[in-house]
C-alpha positions as CSV (number, residue, x, y, z in Angstrom):
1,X,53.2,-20.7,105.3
2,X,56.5,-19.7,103.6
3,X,56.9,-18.3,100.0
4,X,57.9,-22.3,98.5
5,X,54.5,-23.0,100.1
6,X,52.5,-20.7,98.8
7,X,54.3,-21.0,95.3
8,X,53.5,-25.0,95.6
9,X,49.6,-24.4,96.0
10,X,49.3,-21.7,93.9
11,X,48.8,-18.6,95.9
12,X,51.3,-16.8,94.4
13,X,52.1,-17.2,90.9
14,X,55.9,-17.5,89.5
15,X,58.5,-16.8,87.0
16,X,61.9,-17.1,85.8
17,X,64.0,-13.6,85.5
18,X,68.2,-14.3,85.2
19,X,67.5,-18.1,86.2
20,X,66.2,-17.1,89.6
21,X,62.1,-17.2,90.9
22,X,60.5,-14.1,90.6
23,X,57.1,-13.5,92.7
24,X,56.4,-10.2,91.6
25,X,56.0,-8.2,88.2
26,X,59.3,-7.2,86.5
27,X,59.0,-4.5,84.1
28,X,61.5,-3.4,81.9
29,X,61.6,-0.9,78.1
30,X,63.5,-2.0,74.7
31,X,62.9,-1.3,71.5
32,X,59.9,1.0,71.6
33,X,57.8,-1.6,74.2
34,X,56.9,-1.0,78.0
35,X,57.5,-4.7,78.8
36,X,56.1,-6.5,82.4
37,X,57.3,-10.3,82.8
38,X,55.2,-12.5,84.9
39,X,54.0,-15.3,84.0
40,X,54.5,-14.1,80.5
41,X,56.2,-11.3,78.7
42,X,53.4,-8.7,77.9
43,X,54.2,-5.4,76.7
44,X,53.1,-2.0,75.5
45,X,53.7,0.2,72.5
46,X,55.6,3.2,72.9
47,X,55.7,6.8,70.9
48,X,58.6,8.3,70.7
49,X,57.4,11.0,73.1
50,X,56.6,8.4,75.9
51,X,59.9,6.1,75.7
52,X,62.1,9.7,75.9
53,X,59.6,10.4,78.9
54,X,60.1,6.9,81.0
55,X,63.8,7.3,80.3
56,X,64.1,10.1,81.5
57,X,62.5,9.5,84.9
58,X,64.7,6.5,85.2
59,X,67.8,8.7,84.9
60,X,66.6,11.5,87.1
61,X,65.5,8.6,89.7
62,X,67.2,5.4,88.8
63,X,66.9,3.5,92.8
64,X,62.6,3.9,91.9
65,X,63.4,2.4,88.2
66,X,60.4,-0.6,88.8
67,X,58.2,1.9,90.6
68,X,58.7,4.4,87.9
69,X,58.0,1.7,85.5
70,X,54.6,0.1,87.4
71,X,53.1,3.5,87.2
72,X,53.5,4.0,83.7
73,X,52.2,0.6,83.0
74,X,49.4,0.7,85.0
75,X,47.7,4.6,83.5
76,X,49.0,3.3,79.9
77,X,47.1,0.7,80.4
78,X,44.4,2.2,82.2
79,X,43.8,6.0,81.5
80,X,45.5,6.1,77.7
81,X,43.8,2.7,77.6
82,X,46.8,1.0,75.3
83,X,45.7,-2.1,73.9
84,X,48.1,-5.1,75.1
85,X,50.4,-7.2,73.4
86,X,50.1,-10.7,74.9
87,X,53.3,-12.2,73.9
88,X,55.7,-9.5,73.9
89,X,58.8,-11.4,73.4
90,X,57.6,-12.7,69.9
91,X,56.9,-8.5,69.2
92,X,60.5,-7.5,70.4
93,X,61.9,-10.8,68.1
94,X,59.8,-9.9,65.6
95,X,61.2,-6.2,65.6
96,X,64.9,-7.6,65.8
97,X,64.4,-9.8,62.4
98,X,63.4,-7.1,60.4
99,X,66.6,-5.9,60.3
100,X,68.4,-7.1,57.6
101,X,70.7,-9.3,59.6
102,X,72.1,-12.6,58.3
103,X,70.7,-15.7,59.8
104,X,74.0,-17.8,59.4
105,X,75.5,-15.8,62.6
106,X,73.1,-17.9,64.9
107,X,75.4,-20.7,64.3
108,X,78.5,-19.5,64.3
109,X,79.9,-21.0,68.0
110,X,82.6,-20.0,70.6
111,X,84.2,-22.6,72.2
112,X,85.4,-20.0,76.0
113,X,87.4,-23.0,76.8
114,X,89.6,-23.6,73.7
115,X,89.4,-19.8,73.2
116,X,87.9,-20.9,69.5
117,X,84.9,-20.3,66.8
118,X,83.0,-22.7,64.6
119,X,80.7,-22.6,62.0
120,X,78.7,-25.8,61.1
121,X,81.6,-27.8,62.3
122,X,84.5,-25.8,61.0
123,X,87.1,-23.9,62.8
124,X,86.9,-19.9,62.6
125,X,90.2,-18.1,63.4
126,X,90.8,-14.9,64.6
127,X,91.7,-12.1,63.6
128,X,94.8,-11.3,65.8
129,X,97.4,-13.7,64.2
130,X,96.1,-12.5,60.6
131,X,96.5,-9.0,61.7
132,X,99.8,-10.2,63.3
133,X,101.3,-11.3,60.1
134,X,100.1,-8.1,57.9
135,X,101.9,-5.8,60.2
136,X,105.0,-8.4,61.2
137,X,104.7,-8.7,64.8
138,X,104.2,-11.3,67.1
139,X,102.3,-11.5,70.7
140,X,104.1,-13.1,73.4
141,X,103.0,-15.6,75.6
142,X,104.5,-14.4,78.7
143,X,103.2,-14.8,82.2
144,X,102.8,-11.1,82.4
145,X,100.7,-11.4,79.1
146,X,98.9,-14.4,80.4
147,X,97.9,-12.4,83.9
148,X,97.2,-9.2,82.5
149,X,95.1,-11.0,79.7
150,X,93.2,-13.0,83.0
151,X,92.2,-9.6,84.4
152,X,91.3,-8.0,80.9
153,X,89.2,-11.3,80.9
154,X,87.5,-10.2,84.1
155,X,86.8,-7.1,83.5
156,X,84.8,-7.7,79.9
157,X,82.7,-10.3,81.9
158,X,81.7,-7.9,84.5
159,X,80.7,-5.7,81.6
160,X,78.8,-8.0,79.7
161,X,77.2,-9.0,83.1
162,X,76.0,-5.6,83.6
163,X,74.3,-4.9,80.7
164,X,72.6,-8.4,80.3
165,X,71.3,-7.9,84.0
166,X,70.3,-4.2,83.3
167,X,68.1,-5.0,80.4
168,X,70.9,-3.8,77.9
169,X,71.0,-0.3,79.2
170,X,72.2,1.6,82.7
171,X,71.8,1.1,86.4
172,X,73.1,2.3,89.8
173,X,74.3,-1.4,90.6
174,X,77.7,-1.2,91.3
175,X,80.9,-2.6,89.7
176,X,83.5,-4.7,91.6
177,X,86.6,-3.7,89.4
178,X,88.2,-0.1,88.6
179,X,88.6,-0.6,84.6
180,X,84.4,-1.8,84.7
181,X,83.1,0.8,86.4
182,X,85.5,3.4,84.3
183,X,83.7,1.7,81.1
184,X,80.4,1.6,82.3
185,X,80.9,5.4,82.7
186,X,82.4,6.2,79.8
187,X,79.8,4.6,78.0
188,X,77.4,6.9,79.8
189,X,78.6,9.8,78.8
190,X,79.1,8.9,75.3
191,X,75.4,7.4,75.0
192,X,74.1,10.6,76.6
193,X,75.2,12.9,73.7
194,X,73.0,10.2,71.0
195,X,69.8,9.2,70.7
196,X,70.8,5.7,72.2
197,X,68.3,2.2,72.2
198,X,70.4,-0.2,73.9
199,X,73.8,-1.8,74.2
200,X,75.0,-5.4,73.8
201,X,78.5,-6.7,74.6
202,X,80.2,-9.8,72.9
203,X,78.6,-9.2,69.1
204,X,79.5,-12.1,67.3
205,X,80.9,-11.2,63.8
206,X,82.2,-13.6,60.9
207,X,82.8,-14.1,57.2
208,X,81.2,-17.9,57.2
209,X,84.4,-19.1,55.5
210,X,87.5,-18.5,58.0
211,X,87.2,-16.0,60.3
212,X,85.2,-15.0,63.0
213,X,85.2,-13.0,66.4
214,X,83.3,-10.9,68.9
215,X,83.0,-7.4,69.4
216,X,83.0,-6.5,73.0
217,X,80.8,-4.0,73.2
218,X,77.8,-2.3,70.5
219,X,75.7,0.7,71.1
220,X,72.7,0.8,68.8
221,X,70.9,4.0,68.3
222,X,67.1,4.6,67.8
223,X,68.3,5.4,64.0
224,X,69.0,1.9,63.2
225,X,72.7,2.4,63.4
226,X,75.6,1.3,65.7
227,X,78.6,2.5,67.1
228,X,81.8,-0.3,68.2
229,X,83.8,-0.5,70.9
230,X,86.8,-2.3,71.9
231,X,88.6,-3.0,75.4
232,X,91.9,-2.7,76.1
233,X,93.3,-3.5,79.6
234,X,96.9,-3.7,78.9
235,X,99.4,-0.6,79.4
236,X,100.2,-0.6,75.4
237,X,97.6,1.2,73.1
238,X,98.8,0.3,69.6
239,X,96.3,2.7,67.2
240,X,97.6,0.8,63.9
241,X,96.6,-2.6,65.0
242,X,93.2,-1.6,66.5
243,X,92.4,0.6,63.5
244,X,92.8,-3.0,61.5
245,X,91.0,-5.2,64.1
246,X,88.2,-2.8,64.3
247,X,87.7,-2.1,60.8
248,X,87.4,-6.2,60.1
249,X,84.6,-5.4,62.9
250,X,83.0,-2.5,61.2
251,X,82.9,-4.6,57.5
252,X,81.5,-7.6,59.2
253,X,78.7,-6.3,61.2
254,X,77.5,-4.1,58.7
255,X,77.4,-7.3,56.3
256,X,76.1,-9.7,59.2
257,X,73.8,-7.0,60.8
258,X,72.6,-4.9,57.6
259,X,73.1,-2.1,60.2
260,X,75.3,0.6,59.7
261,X,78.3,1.5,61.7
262,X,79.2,5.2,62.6
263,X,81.9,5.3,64.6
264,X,84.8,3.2,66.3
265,X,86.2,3.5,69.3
266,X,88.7,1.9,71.7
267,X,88.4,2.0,75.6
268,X,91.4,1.7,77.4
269,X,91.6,1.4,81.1
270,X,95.2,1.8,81.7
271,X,94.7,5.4,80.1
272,X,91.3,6.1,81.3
273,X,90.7,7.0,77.9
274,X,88.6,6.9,74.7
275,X,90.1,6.9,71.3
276,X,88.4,7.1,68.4
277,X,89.8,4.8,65.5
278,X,89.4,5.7,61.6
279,X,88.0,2.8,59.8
280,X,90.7,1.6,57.3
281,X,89.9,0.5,53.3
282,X,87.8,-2.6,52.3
283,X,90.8,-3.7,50.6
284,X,93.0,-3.8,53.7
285,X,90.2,-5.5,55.2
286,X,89.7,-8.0,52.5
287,X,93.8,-8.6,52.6
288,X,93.5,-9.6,56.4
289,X,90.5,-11.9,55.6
290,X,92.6,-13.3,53.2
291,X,95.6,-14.4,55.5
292,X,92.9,-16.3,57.6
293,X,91.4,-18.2,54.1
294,X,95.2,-19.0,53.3
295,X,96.6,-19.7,56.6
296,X,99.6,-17.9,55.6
């Protein structure tokens, strides 16, 4: 009798983990909670003391990161004898809304297709053209813009995919492109020297009235605070125009988010470097905003 067989009757119970059939406990940590997904998302409240602790047996020993995990479960739940929480997605949502974040991103859209946002039916621009006319200069269209912007494209995915199958932290899987696994890396290093929670690429930002956009990468902090990233694949690393896009960032997520930003930073893969940006004045920001409301 095969695994579908035993599934069908019952024998071994099921569940869904990154849209594939799971047949075993998968534990994971976020926000404070030793989670294990089965049938259902349970999980476990952590001190401070304990979540340093598991973290920092996953680092020493990231290849035994479930068994690592299992045992910690299992004589939390057994020796310390930690009362369980039975739906522990509903905690970890529960935790996330009490930040002051503002419900109206949820339904702000991207269209990956069109390369376009909406909000309750209403196009969202950018802010690259906007930014564009402030500073009177133009982006090409060339086929060397188009193919480098295709493997800039490739490389954010693989990012994002990372994370989203790492449950928003770091692993030992492995990276297919150079300028990915010189991000993931970076980011590494930079998270080591915080008191890091977890990281989330493609933030949707927006103003609800004309503009909107993602940030590609966040790293939130136990603090309640955040730190921004941007990717930059091309050869050209203009520090005017990225101090502009991310300041729009900075003011936006703090406003969408209620969490506060600390630093900003642009990756850049060409350079196999990370430069730190200075946030620019509201005003600028509000003048850049403004070119989207106008069109002009």
């Amino acid at each position: 009798m095969d695994k579908k067989d035993l599934l069908n009757k019952g024998v071994l119970q099921k569940t869904i983990i990154n849209s594939e059939t799971a047949i075993k406990p998968y534990y994971y940590v976020r926000n404070k909670l030793l989670h294990v997904r089965y049938t259902v998302d349970r999980a476990i409240r952590l001190s401070d003391t304990e979540e340093s602790r598991i973290k920092q047996e996953i680092t020493e020993f990231p290849y035994k990161k479930q068994e690592i995990l299992e045992t910690n479960w299992n004589f939390l739940e057994k020796n310390v004898r930690k009362s369980i929480i039975l739906d522990g997605i509903a905690e970890l949502s529960k935790r996330i809304k009490e930040t002051k974040m503002d419900n109206r991103i949820k339904a702000v859209t991207f269209d990956e297709e069109k390369h376009k946002y909406f909000y309750q039916g209403v196009e969202l621009r950018g802010v690259t053209s906007a930014i564009g006319k402030l500073l009177n200069k133009s982006f090409p269209d060339t086929d060397i813009v188009k193919l480098a912007t295709m493997y800039g494209s490739d490389v954010h995915k693989e990012v994002e995919n990372y994370f989203n199958d790492n449950d928003f932290t770091f692993s030992d899987k492995k990276l297919s492109t150079e300028g990915a696994t010189w991000i993931v890396k970076e980011l590494k290093d930079f998270s080591e020297t915080l008191d890091y929670d977890h990281i989330e690429c493609e933030v949707m930002v927006s103003d609800f009235f004309s503009t909107a956009s993602k940030i590609d990468i966040v790293v939130y902090t136990k603090e309640n605070t955040a730190y921004l990233f941007d990717i930059k694949t091309t050869s050209v690393f203009d520090r005017q125009y990225c101090s502009y896009q991310l300041s729009v960032y900075k003011e936006l997520f703090e406003k969408n988010y209620g969490i506060k930003v600390e630093g900003l930073y642009v990756l850049s893969t060409k350079k196999k470097r990370r430069f730190h940006i200075l946030p620019q004045d509201s005003s600028l920001v509000e003048k850049i905003l403004e070119k989207n409301k106008n069109n002009a």
